[in-house]
C-alpha positions in Angstrom: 46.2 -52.1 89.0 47.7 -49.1 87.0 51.8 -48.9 87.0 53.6 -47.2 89.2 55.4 -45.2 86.1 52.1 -44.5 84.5 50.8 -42.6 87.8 53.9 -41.1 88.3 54.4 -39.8 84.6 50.7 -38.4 85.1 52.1 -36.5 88.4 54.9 -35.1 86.4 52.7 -33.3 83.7 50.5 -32.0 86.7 53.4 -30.8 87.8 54.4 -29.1 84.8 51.0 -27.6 84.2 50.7 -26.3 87.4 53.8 -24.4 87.4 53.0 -22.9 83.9 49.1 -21.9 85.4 51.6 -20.0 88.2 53.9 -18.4 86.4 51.1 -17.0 83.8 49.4 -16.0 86.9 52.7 -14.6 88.3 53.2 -12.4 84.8 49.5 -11.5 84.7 49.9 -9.9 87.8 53.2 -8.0 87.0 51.7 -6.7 83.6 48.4 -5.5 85.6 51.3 -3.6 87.7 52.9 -2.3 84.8 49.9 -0.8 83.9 49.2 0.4 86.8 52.2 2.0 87.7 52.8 4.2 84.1 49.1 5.3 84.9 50.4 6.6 88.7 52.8 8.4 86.9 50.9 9.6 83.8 48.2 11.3 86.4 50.5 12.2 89.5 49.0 9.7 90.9 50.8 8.5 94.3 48.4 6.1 94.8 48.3 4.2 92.0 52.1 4.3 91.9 51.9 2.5 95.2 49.7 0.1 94.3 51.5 -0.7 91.0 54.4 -1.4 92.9 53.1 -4.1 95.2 51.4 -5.5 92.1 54.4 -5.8 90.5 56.4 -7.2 93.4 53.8 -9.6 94.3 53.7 -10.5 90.1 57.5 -11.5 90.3 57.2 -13.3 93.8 54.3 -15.3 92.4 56.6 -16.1 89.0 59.5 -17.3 91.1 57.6 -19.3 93.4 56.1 -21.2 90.2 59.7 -21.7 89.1 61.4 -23.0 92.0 58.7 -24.0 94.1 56.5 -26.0 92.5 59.1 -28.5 90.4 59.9 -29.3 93.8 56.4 -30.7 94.3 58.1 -33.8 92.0 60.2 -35.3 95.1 57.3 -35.4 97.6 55.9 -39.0 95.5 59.2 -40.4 94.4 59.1 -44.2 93.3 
């Protein structure tokens, strides 16, 4: 049977490598709004303005809920 501390020290790098996969995803998204958003107001664009700004929002709520969020996942399988 495999130790308890080895399964949980395997739980904790999950952990830590899901919440880096989510906040790269989180910045990914925020850049791509970026972008979009200086190319809604390089063209005029009111659309694309609009859609760079939920991109971006949606980027930083993404980022944060990889920050706080998911260390929490750590206390669900305490030992």
């Amino acid at each position: 049977m495999i130790p308890a501390n080895i399964i949980y020290g395997i739980f904790e790098q999950a952990i830590t490598v899901l919440q880096t996969l989510v906040i790269a995803l989180g910045a990914g998204l925020g850049i791509w709004g970026v972008i979009n958003l200086l190319e809604g107001y390089g063209n005029d664009n009111p659309g694309a303005k609009s859609q760079g700004m939920k991109q971006l929002m949606a980027g930083a709520g993404v980022a944060v809920v990889g920050m706080v969020l998911v260390p929490l996942l750590s206390g669900l399988f305490s030992v």
